[in-house]
N, C-alpha and C positions, 0 to 999 in steps of 0.2 A: 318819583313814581306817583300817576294821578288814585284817585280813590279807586276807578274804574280798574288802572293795571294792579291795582293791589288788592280787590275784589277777585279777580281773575285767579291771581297767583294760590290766594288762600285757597279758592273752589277746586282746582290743578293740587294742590298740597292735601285736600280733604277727599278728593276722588280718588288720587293716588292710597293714599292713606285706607280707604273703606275697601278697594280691589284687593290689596295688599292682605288686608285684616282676614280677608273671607279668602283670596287665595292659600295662605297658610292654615287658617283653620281646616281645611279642607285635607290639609295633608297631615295634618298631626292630630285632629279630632277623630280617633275608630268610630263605626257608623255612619254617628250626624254629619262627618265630614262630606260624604256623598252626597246627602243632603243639600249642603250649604255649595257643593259646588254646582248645583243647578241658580244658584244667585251669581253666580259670579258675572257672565253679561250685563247684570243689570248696572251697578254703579257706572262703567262706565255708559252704558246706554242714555244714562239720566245726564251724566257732563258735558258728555259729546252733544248730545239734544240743547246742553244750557250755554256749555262757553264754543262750541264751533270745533270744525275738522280738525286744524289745528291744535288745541288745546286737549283737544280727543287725544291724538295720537301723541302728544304729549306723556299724558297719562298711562296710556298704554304700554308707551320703553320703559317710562319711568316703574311701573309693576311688575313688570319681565324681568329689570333691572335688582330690581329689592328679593323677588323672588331666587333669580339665581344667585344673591349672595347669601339669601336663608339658608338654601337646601347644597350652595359651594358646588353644585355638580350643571351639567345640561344632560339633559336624560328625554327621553319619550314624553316622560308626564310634565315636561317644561313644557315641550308642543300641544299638550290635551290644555292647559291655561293659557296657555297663546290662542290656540283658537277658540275657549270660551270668551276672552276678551276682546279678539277679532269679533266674535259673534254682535257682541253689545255694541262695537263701534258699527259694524256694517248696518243693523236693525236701524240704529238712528239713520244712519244714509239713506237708507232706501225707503222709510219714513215719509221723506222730505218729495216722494216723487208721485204718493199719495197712489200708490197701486191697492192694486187688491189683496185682499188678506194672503191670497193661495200664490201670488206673485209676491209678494214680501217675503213670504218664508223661502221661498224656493230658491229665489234669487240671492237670499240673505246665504242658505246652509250653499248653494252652490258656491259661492266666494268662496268659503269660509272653507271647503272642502278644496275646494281648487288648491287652495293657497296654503292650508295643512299638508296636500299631498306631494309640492314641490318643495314642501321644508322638509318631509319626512325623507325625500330622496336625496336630499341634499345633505341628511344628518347619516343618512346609511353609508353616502360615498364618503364622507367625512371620519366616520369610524370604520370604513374598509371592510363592510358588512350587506349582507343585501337583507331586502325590507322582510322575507320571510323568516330569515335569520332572526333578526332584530324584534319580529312579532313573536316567535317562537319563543324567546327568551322573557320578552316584556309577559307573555301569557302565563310561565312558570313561575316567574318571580311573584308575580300576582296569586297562583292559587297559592303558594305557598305561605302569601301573607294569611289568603283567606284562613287556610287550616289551622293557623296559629292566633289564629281571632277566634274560632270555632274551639279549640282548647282551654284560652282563656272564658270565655263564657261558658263554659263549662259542659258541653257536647259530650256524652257518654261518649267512652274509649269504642264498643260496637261500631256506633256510628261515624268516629271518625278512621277506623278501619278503615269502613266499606268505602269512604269517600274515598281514603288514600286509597285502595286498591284500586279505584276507577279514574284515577288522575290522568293517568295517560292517554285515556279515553275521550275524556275532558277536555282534555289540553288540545288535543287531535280535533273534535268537534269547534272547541272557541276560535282555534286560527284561523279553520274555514270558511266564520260566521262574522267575522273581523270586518268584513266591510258591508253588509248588514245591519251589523252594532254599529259602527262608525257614521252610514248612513243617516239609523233611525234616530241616535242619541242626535246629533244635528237638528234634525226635524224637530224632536218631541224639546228641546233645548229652544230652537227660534221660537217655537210656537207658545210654550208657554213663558218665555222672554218677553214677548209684544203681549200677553194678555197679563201678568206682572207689572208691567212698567205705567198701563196704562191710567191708575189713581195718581201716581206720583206725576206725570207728564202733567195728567190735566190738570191738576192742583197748583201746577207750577205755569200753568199757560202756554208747556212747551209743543212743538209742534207732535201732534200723534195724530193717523189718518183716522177717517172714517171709515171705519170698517163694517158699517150695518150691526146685526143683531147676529153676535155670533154665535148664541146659541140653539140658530135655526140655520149655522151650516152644516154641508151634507157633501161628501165627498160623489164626485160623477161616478154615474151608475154603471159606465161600462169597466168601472177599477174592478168591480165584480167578477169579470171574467178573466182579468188575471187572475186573480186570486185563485179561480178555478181552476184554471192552466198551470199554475205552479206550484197548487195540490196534487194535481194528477202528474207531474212531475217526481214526487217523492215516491212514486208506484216501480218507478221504470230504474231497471238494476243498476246501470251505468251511476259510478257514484259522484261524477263530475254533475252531471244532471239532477241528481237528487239536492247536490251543494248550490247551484243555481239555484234550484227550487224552495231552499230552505232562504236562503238569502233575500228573495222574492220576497218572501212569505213575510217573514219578518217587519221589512221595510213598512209591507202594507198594513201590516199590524199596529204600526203608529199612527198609521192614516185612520185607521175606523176607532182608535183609540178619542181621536179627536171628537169624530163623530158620538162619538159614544159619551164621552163628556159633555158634548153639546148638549144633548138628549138630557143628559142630569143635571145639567146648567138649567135648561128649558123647564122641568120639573119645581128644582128646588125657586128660580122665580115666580112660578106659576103658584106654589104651596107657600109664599114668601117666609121660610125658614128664617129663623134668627141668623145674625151674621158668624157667632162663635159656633153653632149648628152645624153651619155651611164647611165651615175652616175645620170642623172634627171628622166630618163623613168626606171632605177631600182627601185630609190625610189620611184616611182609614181605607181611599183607592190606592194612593199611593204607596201605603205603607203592604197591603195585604193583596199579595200575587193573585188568588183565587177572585178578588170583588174588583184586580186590575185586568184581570181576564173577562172576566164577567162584560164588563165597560167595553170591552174588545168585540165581544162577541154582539153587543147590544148597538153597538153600530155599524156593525157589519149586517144582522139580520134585521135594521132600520128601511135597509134598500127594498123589501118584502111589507115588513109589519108597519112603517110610515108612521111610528108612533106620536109625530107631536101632530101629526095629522098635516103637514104642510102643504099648498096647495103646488102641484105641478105644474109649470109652467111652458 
């Protein structure tokens, strides 16, 4: 073996290895594990980008691999880290053809969507289940964990009543909002996948496009008028229409999320904020529902109030 295939092999053993690390913390860590699986794209992102397609996908079975001898089972949540690590392989690929930011992502979660939604049909006719079945259950199983996370941290007995009393409600709501979630998590996952990876790329010389100054994009103005449209949507009794409507809504909700981040990217450069500064009021969008709404709203009403003042073109 020359220096070169033995350079290769290590980086393939150390990719694997760091997928692997952060795929299982993610399942056995309560909380931070949500967290860390928004990292999971990235390692392989960074491999695939350094030792080639090949070697990508290498790593890829080989993590699918180690994973299902961890958890012994193939379940749902095998497919949710298949396709975060599909994510990271595909981002590199489409890297390489040096599009646009808003065609990188789109292209990237369409794969990635594609190809999760012919595994998942393919895992339902497998267990002799159909997909609503199969969400149904994935949905209960899940708040069930939640209410027993919510006990141990120690939730007043009141409050996890009133939760339990309303689960059915819950439960009924999340199925219909399933591809929605499934959607925007795709989105809000490429999107900040490619702005993550992009220190480590360039530090390394590997290939990342140019994507301009991202924190003076701005999502097309006429997204506006859906969003209208499928507000006024949630008015009209019919509840197939309202579940449309919600699922709309959503989606777009990642988009002006972006926007809206931009806008605090645009700021905290402009105020050149210290860099631990930066990394604490990030996580304090991420972490606090109210100031990640906030960000939602503020680029959304950017279309109006034009706050970094950009010029129209």
């Amino acid at each position: 073996m020359s220096f070169t295939e033995g350079k290769i092999t290590e980086d393939i053993v150390k990719g694997t290895a760091l997928s692997s690390l952060i795929c299982l913390a993610s399942i056995y860590i309560p909380v931070i594990g949500f967290l860390l699986a928004l990292l999971i794209p990235l390692p392989l992102l960074f491999y695939r980008s350094k030792l080639g397609r090949k070697s990508g996908i290498i790593i890829f079975a080989a993590t699918i691999l180690i994973i299902m001898l961890a958890v012994r089972s193939v379940s749902i949540d095998l497919f949710f880290f298949a396709e975060l690590l599909f994510l990271g392989f595909m981002l590199s690929e489409f890297f390489h053809f040096n599009l646009s930011v808003e065609k990188t992502v789109i292209y990237t979660s369409c794969t990635v969507l594609a190809t999760s939604g012919m595994g998942i049909m393919l895992y339902s006719n497998i267990q002799g289940a159909g997909i609503y079945s199969l969400a149904s259950e994935y949905v209960a199983a899940n708040l069930k964990l939640a209410m027993d996370l919510y006990k141990n941290m120690g939730v007043s007995e009141e409050n996890i009543r009133m939760i339990s009393d309303s689960l059915d409600q819950i439960q009924y709501v999340f199925i219909r909002i399933i591809p929605a979630l499934i959607i925007a998590s795709t989105l809000f996952v490429s999107w900040t996948s490619l702005l993550i990876s992009k220190p480590a790329l360039v530090k390394k010389n590997l290939s990342y496009p140019d994507f301009g100054s991202l924190n003076l994009w701005k999502a097309p103005e006429h997204i506006v008028w859906v969003v209208i449209a499928s507000s006024l949507m949630l008015f009209i009794p019919d509840k197939t229409i309202k579940v449309i409507g919600i699922n709309i809504l959503l989606i777009l909700m990642v988009i002006y999320f972006f926007q809206g981040i931009a806008i605090v990217s645009f700021y905290f450069k402009k105020k050149q904020l210290p860099q631990a500064l930066k990394i604490f009021l990030y996580s304090l969008i991420a972490l606090q529902h109210i100031i990640f709404l906030l960000v939602i709203g503020l680029g959304f009403f950017d279309v109006w109030l034009n706050v970094r003042k950009i010029e129209n073109s």
